[in-house]
C-alpha positions in Angstrom: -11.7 6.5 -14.7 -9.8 4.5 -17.6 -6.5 5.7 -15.9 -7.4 3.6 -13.0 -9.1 0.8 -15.0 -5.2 0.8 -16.8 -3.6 1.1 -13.6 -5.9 -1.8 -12.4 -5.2 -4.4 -15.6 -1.2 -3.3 -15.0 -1.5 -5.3 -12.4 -4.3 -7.7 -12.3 -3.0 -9.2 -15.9 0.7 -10.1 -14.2 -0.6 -11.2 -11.3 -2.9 -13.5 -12.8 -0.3 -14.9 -15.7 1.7 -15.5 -12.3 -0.7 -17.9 -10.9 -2.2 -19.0 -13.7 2.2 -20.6 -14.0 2.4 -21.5 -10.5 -0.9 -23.6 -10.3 -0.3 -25.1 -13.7 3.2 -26.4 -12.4 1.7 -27.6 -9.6 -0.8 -29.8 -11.2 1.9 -30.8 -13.8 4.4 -31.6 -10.3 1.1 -33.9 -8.8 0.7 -35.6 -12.1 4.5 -36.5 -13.1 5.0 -37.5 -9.1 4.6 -41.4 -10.2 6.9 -41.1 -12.8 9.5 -39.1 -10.5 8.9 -41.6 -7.5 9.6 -44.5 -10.0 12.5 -43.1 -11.2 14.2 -42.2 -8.0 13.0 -46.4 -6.7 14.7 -47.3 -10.0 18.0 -46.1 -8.7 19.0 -47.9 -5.3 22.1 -45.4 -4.8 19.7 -42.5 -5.0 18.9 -42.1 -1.6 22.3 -41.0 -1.2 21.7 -38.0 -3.3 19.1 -36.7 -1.3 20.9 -34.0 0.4 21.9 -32.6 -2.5 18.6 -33.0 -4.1 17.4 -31.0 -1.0 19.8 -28.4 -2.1 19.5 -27.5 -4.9 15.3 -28.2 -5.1 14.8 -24.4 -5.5 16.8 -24.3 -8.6 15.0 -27.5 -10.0 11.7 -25.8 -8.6 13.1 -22.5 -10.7 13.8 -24.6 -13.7 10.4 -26.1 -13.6 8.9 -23.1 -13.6 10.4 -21.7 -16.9 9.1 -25.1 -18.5 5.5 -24.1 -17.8 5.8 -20.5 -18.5 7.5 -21.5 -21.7 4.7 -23.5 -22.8 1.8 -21.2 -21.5 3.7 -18.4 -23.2 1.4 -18.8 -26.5 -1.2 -17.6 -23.8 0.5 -13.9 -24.0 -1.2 -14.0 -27.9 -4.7 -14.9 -26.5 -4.6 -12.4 -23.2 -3.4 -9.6 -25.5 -6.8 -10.3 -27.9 -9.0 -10.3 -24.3 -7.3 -7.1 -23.1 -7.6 -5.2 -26.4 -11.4 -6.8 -27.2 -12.5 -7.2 -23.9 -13.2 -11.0 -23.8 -14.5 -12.1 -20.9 -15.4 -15.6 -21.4 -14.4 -18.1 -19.3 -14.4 -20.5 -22.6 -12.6 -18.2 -24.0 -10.0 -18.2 -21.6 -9.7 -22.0 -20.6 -9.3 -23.0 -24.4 -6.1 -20.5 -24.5 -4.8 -22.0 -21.8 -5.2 -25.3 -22.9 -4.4 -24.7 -26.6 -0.9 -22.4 -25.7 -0.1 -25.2 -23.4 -0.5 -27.6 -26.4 1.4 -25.7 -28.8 4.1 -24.5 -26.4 5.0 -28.0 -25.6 4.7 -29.1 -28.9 7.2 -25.9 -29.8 9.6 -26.4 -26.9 10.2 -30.7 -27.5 10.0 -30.8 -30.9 10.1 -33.8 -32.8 13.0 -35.7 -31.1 11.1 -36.1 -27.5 14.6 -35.3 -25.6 12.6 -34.4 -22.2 11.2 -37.1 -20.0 9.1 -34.9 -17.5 6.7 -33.3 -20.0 5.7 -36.0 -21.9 2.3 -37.0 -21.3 0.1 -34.5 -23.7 -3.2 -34.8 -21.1 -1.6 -33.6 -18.6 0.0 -30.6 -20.6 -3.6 -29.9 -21.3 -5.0 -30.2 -18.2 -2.3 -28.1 -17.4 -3.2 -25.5 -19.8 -7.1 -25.6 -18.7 -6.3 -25.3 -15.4 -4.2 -22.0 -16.1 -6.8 -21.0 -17.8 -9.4 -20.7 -15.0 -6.5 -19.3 -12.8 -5.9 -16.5 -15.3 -9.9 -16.2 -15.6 -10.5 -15.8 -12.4 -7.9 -13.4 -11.2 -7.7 -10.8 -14.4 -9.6 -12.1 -17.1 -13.3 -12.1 -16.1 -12.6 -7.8 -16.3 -10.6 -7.7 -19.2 -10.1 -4.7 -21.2 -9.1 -1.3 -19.2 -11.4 0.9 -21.7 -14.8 -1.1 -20.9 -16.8 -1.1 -18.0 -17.2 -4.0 -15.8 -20.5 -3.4 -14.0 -22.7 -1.3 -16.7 -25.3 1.0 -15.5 -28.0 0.5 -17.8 -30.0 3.4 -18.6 -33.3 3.5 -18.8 -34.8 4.9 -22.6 -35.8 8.5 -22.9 -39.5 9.2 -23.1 -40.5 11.1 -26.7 -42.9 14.1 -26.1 
């Protein structure tokens, strides 16, 4: 029975740090589209870049990607303390992702702000929350392999 329950977190815990990354870009891709649009209107010779842009979107897209997972990488700290303590608060797990998504960014721009499509810190937390309930949902409302999900409560033995 723990066998499977480990089998079972092996790959429910992947799986959900996989969406929990994906979803969290995606909110972070809807809220920098202003900023993106504006740029590409600020440059009237951009429109000739666009096949290339088209090109080589999946390696942006790729790039992107690494952003978010490098920020919501403090996250591995937190899901290692659910899996090995069974947490399996939703708090819990929404206030990692929002606090490794604060501290990631924090750790990955550093002082000098060099990057311009990161920058605005709500949205790195909303980010963060939003991985959060992904992760929550998928893998950690069962977290920890050694625990039971669904207890069978027994009843108390009668004295004679």
């Amino acid at each position: 029975m723990i066998l499977g329950r480990f089998i079972l977190r092996f790959l429910l815990v992947p799986t959900g740090i996989v969406v929990a990354v994906v979803i969290g870009l995606l909110v972070m891709l809807i809220g920098e589209w202003n900023e993106f649009s504006a740029y590409v209107q600020s440059h009237p010779d951009s429109g000739n870049y666009a096949l290339t842009v088209l090109f080589f979107s999946p390696w942006i897209l790729l790039w992107l990607t690494g952003g978010a997972l490098m920020m919501l990488s403090p996250a591995l700290i937190g899901i290692a303390v659910s899996e090995f303590f069974a947490v399996r608060s939703w708090i819990f797990h929404i206030g990692n992702g929002a606090v490794s998504a604060w501290v990631g960014w924090t750790l990955i721009d550093g002082p000098q702000r060099t990057q311009k499509l990161f920058e605005n810190p709500k949205l790195i937390v909303l980010m963060g929350v939003v991985a959060g309930i992904c992760y929550w949902l998928i893998a950690g409302w069962s977290a920890g392999f050694w625990k039971p999900v669904f207890r069978q409560e027994l009843p108390p033995a009668r004295a004679t």
